[in-house]
LUMPA-452111 format. One record per residue (C-alpha): x, y, z. Coordinates in steps of 0.5 Angstrom, whole numbers, plus 500, padded with zeros to 3 digits. Example, Ala and Ser with C-alpha at 12.3 -4.5 7.8 and 13.67 -1.06 7.14 Angstrom:
2
525491516
527498514
This chain:
118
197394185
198397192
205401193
211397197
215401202
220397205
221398213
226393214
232388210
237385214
242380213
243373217
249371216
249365220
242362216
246364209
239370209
236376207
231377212
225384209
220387212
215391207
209394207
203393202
199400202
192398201
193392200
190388205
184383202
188385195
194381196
195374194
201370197
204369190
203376188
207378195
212373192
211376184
211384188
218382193
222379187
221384181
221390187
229387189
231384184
231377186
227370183
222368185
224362187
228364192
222368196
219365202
214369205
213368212
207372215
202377211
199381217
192386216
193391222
186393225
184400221
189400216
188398208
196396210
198389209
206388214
210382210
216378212
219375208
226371207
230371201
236365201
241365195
241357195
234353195
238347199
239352206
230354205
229347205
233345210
231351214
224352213
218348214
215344208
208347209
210354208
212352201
206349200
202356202
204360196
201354191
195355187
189351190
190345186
196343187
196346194
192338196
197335191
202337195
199336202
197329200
204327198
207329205
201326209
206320213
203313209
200307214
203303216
202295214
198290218
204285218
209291221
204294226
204286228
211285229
211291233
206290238
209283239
C-alpha cells in the first residue's frame, strides 16, 4: 500500500466537521474508494462509518493520488448535509445498483396523473 501524507485537517465548527486533505504516494490507479476509506480511518483513529471521501483526483505526471475527505462525529449531520449518491459510491458493485434503484423516484399511478391534468 502506498504512504499517506496528510497535507491539510481542519475543523468546521459550523458543519460539526473535520475536513482532510491527504496524499496517496503512488496510489493512483491502486486505490479504491473503500481502501481510501479503510487507510483515512485506521490512519486517524476514526470508524470508517464516519468517513466520506468527497474527491479522489490523479495529478497529471505523478503516481500520487489527492484525497478530500470529511469525517463527522455524528452520522445524522453526513446525512443531512451530503448527498446520498456520494454514500453509494464507496459500496461494492453489487449493492451499488441496489442502492440506485432504491433512490430512483417511483412512477406515478395513471389514476394520480389524471386527476393532476384535470
Amino acid at each position: 500500500m502506498s504512504t499517506i501524507e496528510i497535507t491539510k485537517d481542519s475543523e468546521n465548527k459550523l458543519l460539526s466537521r473535520r475536513e482532510v486533505v491527504l496524499n496517496f504516494k503512488g496510489g493512483s490507479g491502486f486505490i479504491t474508494r473503500s481502501a481510501a476509506v479503510e487507510a483515512i480511518s485506521t490512519r486517524l483513529g476514526v470508524p470508517k462509518d464516519k468517513v466520506r471521501i468527497i474527491s479522489l483526483q490523479g495529478k497529471f505526471g505523478l503516481r500520487d493520488l489527492v484525497a478530500q475527505a470529511y469525517i463527522y462525529s455524528d452520522s445524522n449531520q453526513m446525512k443531512r448535509q451530503l448527498p446520498a449518491y456520494l454514500a453509494i459510491r464507496e459500496l461494492p458493485k453489487e449493492e451499488r445498483k441496489k442502492a440506485r434503484e432504491a433512490l430512483k423516484p417511483k412512477p406515478a399511478a395513471p389514476a394520480e396523473a389524471a386527476k393532476k391534468k384535470s
